[in-house]
C-alpha positions as CSV (number, residue, x, y, z in Angstrom):
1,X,0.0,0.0,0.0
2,X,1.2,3.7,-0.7
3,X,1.5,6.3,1.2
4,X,-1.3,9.0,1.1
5,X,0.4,12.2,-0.9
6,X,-0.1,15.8,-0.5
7,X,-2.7,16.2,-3.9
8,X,-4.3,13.5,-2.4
9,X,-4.5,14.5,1.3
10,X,-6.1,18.0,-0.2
11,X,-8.9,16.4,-2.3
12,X,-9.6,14.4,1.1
13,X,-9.5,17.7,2.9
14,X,-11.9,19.2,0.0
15,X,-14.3,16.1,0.0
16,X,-15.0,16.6,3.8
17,X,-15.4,20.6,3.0
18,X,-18.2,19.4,0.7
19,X,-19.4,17.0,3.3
20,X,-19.5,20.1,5.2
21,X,-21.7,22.1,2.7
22,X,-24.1,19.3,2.3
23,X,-24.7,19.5,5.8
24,X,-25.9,22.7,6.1
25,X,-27.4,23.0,2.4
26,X,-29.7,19.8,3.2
27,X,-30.4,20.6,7.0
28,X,-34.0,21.7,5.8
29,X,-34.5,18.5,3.9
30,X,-35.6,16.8,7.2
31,X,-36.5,19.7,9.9
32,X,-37.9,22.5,7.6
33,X,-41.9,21.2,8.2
34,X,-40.8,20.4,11.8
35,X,-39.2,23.9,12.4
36,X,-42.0,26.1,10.6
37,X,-44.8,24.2,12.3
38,X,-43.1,24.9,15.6
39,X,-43.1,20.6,16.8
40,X,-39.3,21.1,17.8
41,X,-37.5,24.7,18.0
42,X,-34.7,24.9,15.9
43,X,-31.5,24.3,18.0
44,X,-32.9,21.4,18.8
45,X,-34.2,19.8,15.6
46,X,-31.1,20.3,13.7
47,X,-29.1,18.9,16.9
48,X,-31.2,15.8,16.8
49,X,-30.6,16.2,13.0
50,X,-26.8,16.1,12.9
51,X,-26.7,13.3,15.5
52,X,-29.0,10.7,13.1
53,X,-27.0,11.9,10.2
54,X,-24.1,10.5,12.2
55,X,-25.8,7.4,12.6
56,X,-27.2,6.9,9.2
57,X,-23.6,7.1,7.3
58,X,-23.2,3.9,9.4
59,X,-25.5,2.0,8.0
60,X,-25.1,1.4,4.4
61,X,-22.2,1.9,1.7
62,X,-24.4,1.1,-1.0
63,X,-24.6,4.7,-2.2
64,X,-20.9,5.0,-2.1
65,X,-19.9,2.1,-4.4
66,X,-22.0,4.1,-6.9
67,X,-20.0,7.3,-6.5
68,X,-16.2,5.5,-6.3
69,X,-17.2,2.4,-9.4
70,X,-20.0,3.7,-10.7
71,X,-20.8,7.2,-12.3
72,X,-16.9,7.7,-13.4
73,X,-14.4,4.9,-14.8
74,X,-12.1,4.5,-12.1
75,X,-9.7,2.6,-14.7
76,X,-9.9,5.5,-17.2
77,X,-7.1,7.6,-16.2
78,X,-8.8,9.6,-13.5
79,X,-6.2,11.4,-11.3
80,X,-6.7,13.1,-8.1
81,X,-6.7,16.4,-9.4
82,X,-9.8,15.9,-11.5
83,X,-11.7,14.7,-8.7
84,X,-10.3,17.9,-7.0
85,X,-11.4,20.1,-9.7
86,X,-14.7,18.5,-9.6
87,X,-15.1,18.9,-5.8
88,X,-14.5,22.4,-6.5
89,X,-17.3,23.0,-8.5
90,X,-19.8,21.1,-6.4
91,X,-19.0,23.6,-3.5
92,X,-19.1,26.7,-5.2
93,X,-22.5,25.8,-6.4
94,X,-23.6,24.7,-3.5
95,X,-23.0,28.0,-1.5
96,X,-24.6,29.8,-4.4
97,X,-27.4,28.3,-3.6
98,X,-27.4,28.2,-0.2
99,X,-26.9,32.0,-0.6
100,X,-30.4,32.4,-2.8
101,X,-32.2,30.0,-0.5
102,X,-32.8,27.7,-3.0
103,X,-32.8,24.0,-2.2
104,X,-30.9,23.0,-4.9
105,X,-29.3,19.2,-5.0
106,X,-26.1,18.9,-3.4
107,X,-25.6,15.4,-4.9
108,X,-26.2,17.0,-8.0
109,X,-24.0,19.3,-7.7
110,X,-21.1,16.4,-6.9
111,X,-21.9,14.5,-10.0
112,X,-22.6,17.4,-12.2
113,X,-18.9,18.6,-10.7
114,X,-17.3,15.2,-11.2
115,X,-19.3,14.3,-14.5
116,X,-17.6,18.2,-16.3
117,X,-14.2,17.5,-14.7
118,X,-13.6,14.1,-15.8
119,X,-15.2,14.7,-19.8
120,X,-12.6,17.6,-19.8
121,X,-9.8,15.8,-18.6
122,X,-10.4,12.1,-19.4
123,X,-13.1,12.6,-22.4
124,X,-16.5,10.2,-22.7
125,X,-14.1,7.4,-22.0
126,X,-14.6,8.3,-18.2
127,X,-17.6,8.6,-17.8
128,X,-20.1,5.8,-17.2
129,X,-22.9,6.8,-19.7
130,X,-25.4,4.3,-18.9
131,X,-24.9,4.1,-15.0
132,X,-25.4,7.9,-15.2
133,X,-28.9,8.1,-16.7
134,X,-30.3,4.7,-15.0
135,X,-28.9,5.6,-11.4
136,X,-28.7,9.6,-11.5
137,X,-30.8,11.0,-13.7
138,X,-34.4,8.5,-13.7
139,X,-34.0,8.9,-10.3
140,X,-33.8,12.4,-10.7
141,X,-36.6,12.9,-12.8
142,X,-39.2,10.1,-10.6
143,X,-38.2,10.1,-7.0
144,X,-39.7,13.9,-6.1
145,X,-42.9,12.9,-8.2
146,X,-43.2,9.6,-6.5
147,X,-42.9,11.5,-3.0
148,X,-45.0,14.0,-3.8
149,X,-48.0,11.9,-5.4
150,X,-47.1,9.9,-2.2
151,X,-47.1,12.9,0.4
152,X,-50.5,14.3,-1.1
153,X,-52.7,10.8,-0.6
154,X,-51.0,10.5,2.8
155,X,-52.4,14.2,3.3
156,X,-55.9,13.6,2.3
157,X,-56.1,10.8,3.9
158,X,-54.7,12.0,7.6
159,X,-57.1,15.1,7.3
160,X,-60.1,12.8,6.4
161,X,-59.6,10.4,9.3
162,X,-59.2,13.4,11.3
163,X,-61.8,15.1,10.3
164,X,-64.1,14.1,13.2
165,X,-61.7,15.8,15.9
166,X,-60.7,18.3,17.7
167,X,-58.1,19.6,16.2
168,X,-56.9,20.8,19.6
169,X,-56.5,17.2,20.6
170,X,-54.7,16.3,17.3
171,X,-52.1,18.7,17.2
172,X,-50.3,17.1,19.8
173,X,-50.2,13.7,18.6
174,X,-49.0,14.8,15.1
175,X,-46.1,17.3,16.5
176,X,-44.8,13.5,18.4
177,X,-45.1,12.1,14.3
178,X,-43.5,15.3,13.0
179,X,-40.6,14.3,14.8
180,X,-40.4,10.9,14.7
181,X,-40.9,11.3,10.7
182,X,-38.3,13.9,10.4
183,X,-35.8,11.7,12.8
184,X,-36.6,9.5,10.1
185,X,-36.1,11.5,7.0
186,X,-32.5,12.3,9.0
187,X,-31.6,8.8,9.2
188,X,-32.7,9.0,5.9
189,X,-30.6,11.4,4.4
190,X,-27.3,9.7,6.5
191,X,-27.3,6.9,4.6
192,X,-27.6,8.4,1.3
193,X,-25.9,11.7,1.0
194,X,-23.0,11.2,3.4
195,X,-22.5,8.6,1.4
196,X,-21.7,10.6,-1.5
197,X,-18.3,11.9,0.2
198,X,-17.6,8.2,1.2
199,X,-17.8,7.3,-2.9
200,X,-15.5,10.5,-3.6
201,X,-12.9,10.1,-1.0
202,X,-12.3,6.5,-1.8
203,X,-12.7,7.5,-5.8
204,X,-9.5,9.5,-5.0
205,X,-7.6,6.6,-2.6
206,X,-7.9,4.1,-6.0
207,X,-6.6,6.9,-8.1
208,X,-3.8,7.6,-6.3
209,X,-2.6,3.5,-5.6
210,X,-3.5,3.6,-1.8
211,X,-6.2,1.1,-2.0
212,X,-6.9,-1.6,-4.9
213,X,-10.5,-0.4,-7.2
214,X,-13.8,-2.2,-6.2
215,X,-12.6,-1.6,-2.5
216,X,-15.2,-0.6,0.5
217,X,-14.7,3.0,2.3
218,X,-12.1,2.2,4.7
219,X,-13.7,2.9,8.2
220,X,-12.1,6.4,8.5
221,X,-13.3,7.8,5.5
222,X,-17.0,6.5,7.1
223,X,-16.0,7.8,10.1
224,X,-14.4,11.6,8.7
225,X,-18.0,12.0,6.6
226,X,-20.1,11.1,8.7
227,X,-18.7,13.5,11.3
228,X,-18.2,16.4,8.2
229,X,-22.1,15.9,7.5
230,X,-23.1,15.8,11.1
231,X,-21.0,19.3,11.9
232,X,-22.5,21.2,8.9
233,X,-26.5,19.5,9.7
234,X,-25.9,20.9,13.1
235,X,-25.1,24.5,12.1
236,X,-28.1,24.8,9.7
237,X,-28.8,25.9,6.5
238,X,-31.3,28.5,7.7
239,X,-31.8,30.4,4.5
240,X,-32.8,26.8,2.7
241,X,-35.4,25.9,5.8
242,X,-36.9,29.2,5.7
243,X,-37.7,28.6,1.7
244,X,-38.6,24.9,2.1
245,X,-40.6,25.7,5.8
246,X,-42.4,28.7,4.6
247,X,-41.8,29.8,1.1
248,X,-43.6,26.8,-0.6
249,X,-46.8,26.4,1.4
250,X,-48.0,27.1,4.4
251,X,-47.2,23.6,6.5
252,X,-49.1,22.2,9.1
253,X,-48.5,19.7,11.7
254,X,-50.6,17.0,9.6
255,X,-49.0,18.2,6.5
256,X,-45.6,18.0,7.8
257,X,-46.0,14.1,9.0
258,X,-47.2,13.4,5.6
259,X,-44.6,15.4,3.6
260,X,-41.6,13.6,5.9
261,X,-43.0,9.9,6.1
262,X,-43.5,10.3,2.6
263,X,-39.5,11.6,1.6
264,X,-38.1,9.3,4.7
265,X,-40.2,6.0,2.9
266,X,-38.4,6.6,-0.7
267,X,-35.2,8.0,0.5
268,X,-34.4,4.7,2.3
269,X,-36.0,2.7,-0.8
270,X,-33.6,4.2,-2.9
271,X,-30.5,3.6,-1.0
272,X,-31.0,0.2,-0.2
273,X,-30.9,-0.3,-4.1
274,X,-27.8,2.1,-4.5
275,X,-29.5,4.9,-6.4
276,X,-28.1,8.1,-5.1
277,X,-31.1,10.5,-5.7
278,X,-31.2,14.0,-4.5
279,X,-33.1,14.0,-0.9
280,X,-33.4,17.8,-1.7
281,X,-35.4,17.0,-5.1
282,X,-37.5,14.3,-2.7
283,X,-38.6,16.6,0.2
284,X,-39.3,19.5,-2.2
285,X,-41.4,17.4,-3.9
286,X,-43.0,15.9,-0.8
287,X,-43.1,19.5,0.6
288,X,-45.4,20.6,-2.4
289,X,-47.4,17.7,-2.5
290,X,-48.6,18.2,0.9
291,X,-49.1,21.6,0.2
292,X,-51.5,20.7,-2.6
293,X,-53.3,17.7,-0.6
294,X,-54.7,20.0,2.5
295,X,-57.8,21.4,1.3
296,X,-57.4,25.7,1.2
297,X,-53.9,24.8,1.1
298,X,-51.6,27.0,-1.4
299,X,-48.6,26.2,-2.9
300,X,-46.4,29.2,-3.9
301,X,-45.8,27.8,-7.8
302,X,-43.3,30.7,-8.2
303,X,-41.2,29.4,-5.4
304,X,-41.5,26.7,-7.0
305,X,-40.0,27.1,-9.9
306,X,-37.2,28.8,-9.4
307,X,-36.5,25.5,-7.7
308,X,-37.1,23.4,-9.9
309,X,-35.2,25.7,-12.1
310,X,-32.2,25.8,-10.3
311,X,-32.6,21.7,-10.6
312,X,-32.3,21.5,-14.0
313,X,-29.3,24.2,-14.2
314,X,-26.7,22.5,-11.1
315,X,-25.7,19.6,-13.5
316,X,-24.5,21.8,-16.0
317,X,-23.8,24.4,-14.0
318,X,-21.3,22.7,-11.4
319,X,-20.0,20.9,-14.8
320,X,-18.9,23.9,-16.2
321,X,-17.2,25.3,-13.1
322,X,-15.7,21.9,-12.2
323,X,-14.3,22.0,-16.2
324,X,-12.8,25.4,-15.8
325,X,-11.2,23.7,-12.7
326,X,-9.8,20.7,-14.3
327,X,-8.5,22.8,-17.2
328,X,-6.4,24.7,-14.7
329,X,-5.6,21.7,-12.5
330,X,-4.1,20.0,-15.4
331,X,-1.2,22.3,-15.8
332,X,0.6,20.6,-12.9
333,X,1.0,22.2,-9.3
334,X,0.7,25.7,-9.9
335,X,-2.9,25.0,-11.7
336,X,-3.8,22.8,-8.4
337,X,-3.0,26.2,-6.0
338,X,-4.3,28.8,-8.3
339,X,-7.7,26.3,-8.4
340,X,-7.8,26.5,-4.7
341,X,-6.7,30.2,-4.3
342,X,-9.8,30.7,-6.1
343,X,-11.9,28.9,-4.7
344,X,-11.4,30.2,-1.3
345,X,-12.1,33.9,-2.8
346,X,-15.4,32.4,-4.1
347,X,-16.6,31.1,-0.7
348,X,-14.9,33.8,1.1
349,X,-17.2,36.6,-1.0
350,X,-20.3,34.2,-1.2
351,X,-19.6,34.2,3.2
352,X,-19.3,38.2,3.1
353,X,-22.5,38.4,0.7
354,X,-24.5,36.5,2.9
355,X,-23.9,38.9,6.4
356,X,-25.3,41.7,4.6
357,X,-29.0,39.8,5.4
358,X,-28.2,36.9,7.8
359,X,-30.6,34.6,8.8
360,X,-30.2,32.4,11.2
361,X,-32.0,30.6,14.2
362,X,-33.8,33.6,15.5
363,X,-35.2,34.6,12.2
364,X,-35.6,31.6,10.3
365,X,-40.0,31.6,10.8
366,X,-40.2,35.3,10.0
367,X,-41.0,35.3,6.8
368,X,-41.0,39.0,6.2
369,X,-37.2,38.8,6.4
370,X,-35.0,38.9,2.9
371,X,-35.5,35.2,1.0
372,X,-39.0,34.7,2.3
373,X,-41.8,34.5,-0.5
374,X,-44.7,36.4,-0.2
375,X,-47.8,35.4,0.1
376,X,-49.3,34.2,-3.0
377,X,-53.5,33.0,-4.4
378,X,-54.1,30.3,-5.4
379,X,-52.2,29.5,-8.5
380,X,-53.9,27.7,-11.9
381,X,-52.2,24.1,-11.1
382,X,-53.2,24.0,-7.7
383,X,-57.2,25.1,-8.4
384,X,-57.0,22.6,-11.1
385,X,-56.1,19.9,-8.8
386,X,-58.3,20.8,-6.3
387,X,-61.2,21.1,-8.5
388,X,-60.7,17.3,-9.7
389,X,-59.6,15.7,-6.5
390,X,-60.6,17.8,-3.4
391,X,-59.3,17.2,-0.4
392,X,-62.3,16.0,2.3
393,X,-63.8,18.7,3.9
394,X,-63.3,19.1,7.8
395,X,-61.4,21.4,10.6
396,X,-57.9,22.3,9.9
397,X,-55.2,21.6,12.7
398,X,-54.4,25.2,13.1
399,X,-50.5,25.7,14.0
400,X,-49.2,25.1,17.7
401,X,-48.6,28.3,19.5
402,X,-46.8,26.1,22.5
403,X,-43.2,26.8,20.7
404,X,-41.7,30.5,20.2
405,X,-40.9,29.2,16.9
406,X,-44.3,28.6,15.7
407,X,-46.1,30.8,13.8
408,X,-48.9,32.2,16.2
409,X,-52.6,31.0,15.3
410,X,-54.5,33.0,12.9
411,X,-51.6,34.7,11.7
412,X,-51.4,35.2,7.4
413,X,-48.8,33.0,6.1
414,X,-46.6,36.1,5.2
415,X,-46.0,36.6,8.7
416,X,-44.8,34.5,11.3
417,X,-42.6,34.7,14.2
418,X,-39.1,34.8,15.6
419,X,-37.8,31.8,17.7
């Protein structure tokens, strides 16, 4: 076995930063619903998110043996500093995002960053065509329509055997299944995304000769990303949650149980199969079906889109970025630092840009604050599917006023309060 060397040690170093990133970008994937509806406050839910993150990257390495054997030809001529370059792309897109709110696809971002770095450096040769479109992209495309058809009958169906109750005595019960769900959903998201970094990190070991190709994540790499993941969940993406907690719909306690059983249920589907989906795309999508399945219920379409936009644009995106990258990184050592010299600027000005309007745990629920959307009618695609589907009549759990982080009852959906 080789000895680890410095290019190698630095793409380690800049797999965990992305770990890192991933964290935080995807914190609102499982405690968004719970932190807007007030069922947990939100030091607390992304605590209890970063610790099952921590767990889940424990339990499966399915996900990675697609990242490391899978998407990219490991026996193609890859070198550690295309993985680099592609590493540097993901990240820079990633706090892009994270600085618009938008809850983009960090795994996405990896593969669209890995996918640009290794066609400019390696060519189609390196890149695993077919694995692409039948583990990435299908996946992609069906796994945030198959949560949200999935989150909108569980919606329907909650409110209509509900609809005899109090909704007083119901709110408890579904504030306890918000959190269990979005414990869940964490767990979830553990064994998928951190896996991600796993895949990278021992990607870049076969390159550089340290460990023969088809080989498992040693137990340190499992151990560094899980911890990397862990650290940036507990922080919190707040700008994402406030877009995925308030800016799509209005969530209530019933909605948010559905929305998260529905994301946790094909999140852990796909990974026990190895497909490495996007658990943003999957919540999103169980976020707005939810939204759509409570009856009055309004899904901000605009919100929406830019979303979905900015889906569609982070392959290419990170691609071009990560190219630019491997271009420079080919030129031998003084390509590598000038690669990383800039990066640093870019998330150093992306940090400084995002202090001029922070948001953070004391603001995230106010939705009057800068990357809140505004309150919006009801759009043409949801009247439509209201009209031929309505949800059953009956009371509507109104949201829990027992948390400072909840939004007070009665209150308009642009407004809401500070935890």
């Amino acid at each position: 076995m080789e000895h680890i060397t410095l290019l190698i040690g630095i793409v380690i170093v800049t797999a965990l930063v992305f770990d890192f990133t991933n964290g935080f970008h995807d914190t609102a994937n499982a405690m968004a619903t719970t932190i807007s509806t007030g069922a947990l406050s939100p030091r607390i839910a992304v605590a209890m998110s970063a610790a099952l993150n921590l767990v889940g990257a424990f339990l499966s390495v399915e996900v990675a043996k697609t990242i490391s054997g899978g998407i990219i030809d490991e026996g193609a001529g890859i070198q550690p500093e295309v993985i680099f370059a592609g590493l540097v792309g993901a990240i820079v897109w990633n706090l892009l995002t994270w600085l618009a709110g938008l809850p983009s696809s960090s795994s996405h971002a990896l593969f669209g960053g890995l996918i640009g770095a290794t066609l400019v450096s390696v060519g189609m040769d390196g890149v695993n065509s077919d694995k692409i479109v039948m583990k990435v992209l299908i996946p992609a495309v069906a796994a945030p329509v198959v949560a949200g058809v999935a989150a909108l009958v569980a919606t329907r169906l909650t409110y209509r055997l509900a609809r005899d109750r109090d909704p007083q005595d119901t709110a408890k019960g579904y504030r306890a299944g918000q959190i269990a769900s979005a414990a869940l959903v964490s767990l979830a998201h553990g064994t998928n995304d951190a896996q991600k970094t796993m895949g990278v990190i021992t990607l870049a070991l076969i390159t550089g000769g340290v460990i023969v190709p088809d080989s498992d994540p040693p137990l340190w790499v499992i151990v560094a990303a899980g911890l990397a993941i862990a650290l940036g969940t507990y922080l919190g993406g707040w700008r994402i949650i406030r877009t995925m907690g308030k800016g799509i719909t209005d969530i209530q306690p019933p909605q948010g149980f559905a929305a998260q059983t529905g994301a946790a249920t094909v999140i852990l589907a796909s990974s026990h199969i190895g497909f490495a989906l996007s658990t943003t795309q999957v919540c999103s999508g169980a976020v707005m079906g939810a939204g759509v399945g409570r009856k009055g219920g309004v899904v901000r379409w605009s919100t929406a889109g830019r979303m979905v936009l900015a889906w569609v644009l982070t392959l290419p995106a990170a691609g071009l970025v990560a190219g630019g990258a491997a271009l420079l990184a080919d030129q031998g050592d003084w390509g590598v630092t000038t690669v990383a010299v800039l990066a640093v600027a870019a998330c150093a000005a992306i940090w400084a840009a995002s202090r001029r309007k922070p948001v953070d745990h004391t603001n995230v629920n106010d939705s009057t604050d800068a990357g809140a959307a505004p309150a919006e009618p009801v759009g043409v695609v949801t009247a439509a599917l209201q009209s031929v589907a309505p949800p059953p009549a009956g009371p509507v759990a109104p949201a829990p006023v027992s948390s400072p982080s909840a939004t007070p009852a009665g209150a308009s959906a642009a407004t809401g309060s500070t935890s």
